[in-house]
N, C-alpha and C positions, 0 to 999 in steps of 0.2 A: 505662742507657738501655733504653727497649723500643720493640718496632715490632710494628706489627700484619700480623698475617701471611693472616687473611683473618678472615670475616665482617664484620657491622657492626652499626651498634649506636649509640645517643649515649653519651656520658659527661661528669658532670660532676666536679671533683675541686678542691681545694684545691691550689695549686701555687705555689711559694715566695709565700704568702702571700695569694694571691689566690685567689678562687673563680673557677672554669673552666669551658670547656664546649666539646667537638668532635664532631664525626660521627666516629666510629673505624671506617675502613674498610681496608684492605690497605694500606700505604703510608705512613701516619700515624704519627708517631713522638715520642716525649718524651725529650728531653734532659734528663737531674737530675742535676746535677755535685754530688760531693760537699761536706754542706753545705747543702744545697738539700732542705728536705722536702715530701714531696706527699700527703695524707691526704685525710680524708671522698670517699673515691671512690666515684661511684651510677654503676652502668650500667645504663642504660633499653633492654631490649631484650637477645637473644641476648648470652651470652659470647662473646666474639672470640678466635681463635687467636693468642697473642701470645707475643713470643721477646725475653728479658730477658739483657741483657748485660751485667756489672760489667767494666770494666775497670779496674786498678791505678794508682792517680796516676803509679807510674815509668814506666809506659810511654808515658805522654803525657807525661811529661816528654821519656822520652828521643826519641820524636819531634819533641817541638817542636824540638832541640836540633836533630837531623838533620837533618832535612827542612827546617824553618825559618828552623833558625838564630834561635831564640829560647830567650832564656834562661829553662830549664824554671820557675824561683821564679818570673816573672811572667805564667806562662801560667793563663788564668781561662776556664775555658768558661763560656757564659751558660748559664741556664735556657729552653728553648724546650718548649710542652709542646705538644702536640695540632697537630703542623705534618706537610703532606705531606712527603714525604721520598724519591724513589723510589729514590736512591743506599743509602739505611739499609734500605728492605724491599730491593735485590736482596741487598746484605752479610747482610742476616738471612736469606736465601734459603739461600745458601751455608752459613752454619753449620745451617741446619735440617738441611740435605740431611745433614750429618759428624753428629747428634747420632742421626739415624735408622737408623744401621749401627756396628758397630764398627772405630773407625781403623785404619786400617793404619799399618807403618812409610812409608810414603811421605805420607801424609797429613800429616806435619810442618810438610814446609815448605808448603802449601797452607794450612794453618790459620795459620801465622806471616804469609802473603802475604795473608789475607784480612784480618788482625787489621789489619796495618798498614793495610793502604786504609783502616779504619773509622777507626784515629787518625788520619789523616791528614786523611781528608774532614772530622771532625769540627775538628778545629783551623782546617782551611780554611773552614771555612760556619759553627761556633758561637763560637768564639774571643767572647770579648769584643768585640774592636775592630771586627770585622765583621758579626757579630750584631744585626740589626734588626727587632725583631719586626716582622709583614707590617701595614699600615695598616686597620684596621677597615673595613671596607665595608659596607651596608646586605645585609641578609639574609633571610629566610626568618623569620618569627615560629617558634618551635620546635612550638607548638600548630597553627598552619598548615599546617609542615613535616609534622606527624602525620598529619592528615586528610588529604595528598597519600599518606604510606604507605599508611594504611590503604584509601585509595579503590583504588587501585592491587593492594593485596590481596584485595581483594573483586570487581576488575572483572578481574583477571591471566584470565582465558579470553576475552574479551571484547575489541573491538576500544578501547583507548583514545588520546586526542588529545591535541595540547599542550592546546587549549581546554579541554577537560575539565579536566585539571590546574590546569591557570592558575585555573579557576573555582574549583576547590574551594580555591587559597590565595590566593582573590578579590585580583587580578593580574592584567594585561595580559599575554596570553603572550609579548610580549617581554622584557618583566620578570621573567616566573616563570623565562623559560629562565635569563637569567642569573644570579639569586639564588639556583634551586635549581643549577645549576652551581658556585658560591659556596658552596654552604652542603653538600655532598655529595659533591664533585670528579669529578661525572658528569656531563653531558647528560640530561636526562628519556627520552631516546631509550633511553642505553647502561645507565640503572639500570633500566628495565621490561624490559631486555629482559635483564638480569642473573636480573632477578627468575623471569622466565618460564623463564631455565634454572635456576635451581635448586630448584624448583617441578616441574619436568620431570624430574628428578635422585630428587629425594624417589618422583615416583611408578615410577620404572624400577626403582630398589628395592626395589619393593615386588611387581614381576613379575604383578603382576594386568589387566595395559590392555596393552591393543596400542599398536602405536606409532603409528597414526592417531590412535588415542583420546586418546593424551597429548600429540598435535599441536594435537588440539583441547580439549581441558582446559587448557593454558596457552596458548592466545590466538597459535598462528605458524599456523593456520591450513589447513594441508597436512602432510604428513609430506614431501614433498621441502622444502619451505621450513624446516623442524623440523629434517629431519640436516641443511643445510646451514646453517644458525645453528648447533646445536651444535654439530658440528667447528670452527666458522670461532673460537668461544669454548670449546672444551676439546680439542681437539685428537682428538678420538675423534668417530665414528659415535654415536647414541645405541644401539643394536643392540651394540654394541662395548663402551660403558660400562655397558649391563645386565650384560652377560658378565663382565665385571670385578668388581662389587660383589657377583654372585651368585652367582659361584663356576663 
């Protein structure tokens, strides 16, 4: 299995047989049971941080046995590819945090208690018999969807609207909210303003702007409205996270 651990990006990919296609953002996870192959993979857009886990068919055996009390020879997980997932990214969280230091002896059983949650949830939510892919909903043209990024890119300083949006994926802004909600697992609100921190990120890196100037470069307007977004989404001052990357 893999789970995305951050960035985004679309992708499309061949997946037990079928051609595919998802928004891969934090969260987003594929399930490939052994057996199951997945090839001609295109990613349109940035590489995403992503964290790949093989786990052992015994072990999902011997979980189903415990925990479910099913008999490990009949246990079949399905193939789910490109689905959110928030239980798989924080489990993937967990192991990221253990692969970025060297274990301790104590780390044992923490790694033994995280593994199981993941068989566990996985037997619970993919299992065959409970596994139903989610029902196709109407969405976002992918070419639409682009000229919503790109506008958004071009205008990230700049005050932008639902109406603006909706326009450019010529849509009702009732509609756009929901499709691009549907098609992105954000609000048009919480992805521009995503955008505008990391956009704000790139330039505090670079130690060249004040931090009004980078208030007003990505579109929050004030530098009190500026650190208080940033901290409210990274947990630091922007003054705090210059300090950080800069040394």
């Amino acid at each position: 299995m893999a789970v995305l651990l951050s960035g985004q990006s679309k992708i499309r990919w061949t997946g037990d047989g079928h051609r595919q296609e998802a928004i891969a953002r934090p969260g987003v996870a594929w399930i490939c049971p052994a057996g199951v192959h997945e090839s001609d993979v295109e990613i349109i857009g940035t590489m995403p941080e992503s964290l790949h886990i093989f786990l052992p068919p015994s072990l999902v055996g011997e979980s189903a046995l415990s925990n479910f009390d099913i008999d490990p020879a009949k246990v079949q997980l399905a193939y789910a590819g490109g689905v959110p997932d928030p239980m798989v990214l924080h489990i993937g969280q967990l192991f990221g945090g253990l692969l970025n230091r060297s274990l301790e002896p104590t780390d044992r059983l923490f790694l033994d208690g995280i593994q199981m949650a993941l068989v566990a949830h996985l037997l619970g939510t993919y299992s065959s018999g409970r596994w139903h892919p989610a029902v196709r909903v109407p969405t976002i043209d992918p070419k639409r969807l682009q000229r919503v990024f790109d506008f958004i890119e071009a205008r990230i300083a700049a005050e932008i609207s639902l109406n603006d949006l909706a326009a450019e994926a010529c849509l009702s802004p009732f509609h756009f909210a929901r499709m691009f909600r549907k098609a992105t697992g954000l609000t048009p609100h919480r992805y521009v303003t995503e955008r505008r921190i990391e956009a704000a990120k790139e330039k505090l890196r670079l130690a060249g702007s004040s931090l009004v100037e980078i208030a007003l470069d990505t579109g929050f307007g004030s530098q009190a409205n500026f650190t208080r977004v940033f901290r409210k989404m990274t947990g630091l001052t922007p003054g705090q996270y210059r300090a950080l990357v800069t040394g």
